[in-house]
N, C-alpha and C positions, 0 to 999 in steps of 0.2 A: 473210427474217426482218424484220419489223414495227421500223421504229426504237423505244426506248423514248421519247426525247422529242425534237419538233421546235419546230423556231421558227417562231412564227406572223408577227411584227414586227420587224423589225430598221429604225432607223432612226441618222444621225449620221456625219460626217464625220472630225471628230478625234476624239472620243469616241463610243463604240458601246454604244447601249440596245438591250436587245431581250428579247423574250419566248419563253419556252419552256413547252411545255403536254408533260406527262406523258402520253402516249395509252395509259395506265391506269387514271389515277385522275382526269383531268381536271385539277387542282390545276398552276395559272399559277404561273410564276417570272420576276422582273425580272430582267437582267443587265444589268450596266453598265459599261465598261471604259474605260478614259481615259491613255494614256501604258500603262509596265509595272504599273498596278496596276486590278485589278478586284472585282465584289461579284456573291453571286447571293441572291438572298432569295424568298421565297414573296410573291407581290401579295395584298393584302391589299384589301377592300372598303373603305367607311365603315364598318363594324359593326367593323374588325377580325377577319372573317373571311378565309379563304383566299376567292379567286376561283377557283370552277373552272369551264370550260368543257364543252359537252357534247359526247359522244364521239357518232362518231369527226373526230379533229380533222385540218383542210388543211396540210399544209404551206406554208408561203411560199416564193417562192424570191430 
């Protein structure tokens, strides 16, 4: 079974960003975690558009 979303970027020591790409719709999400509290959001261009990547996407590891 196909993961629905992986993560292409993971970078950071005490706090952890990283990126996850839907390998459906392409459509990029930031994550960002820091201590017990975190955020996930759609990455957004300059236009304010979603950034989506094109399928089929790499995992990182």
């Amino acid at each position: 079974m196909e993961k629905r979303f992986v993560r292409t970027l993971s970078q950071g020591v005490f706090g952890t960003t990283e990126i996850w790409v839907d390998t459906q719709t392409g459509v990029n999400y930031l994550f960002h975690q820091s201590g017990y509290a975190g955020g996930l959001t759609v990455l957004l261009d300059r236009e304010g558009k979603p950034v989506i990547s094109p399928l089929p996407v790499q995992e990182t590891r």
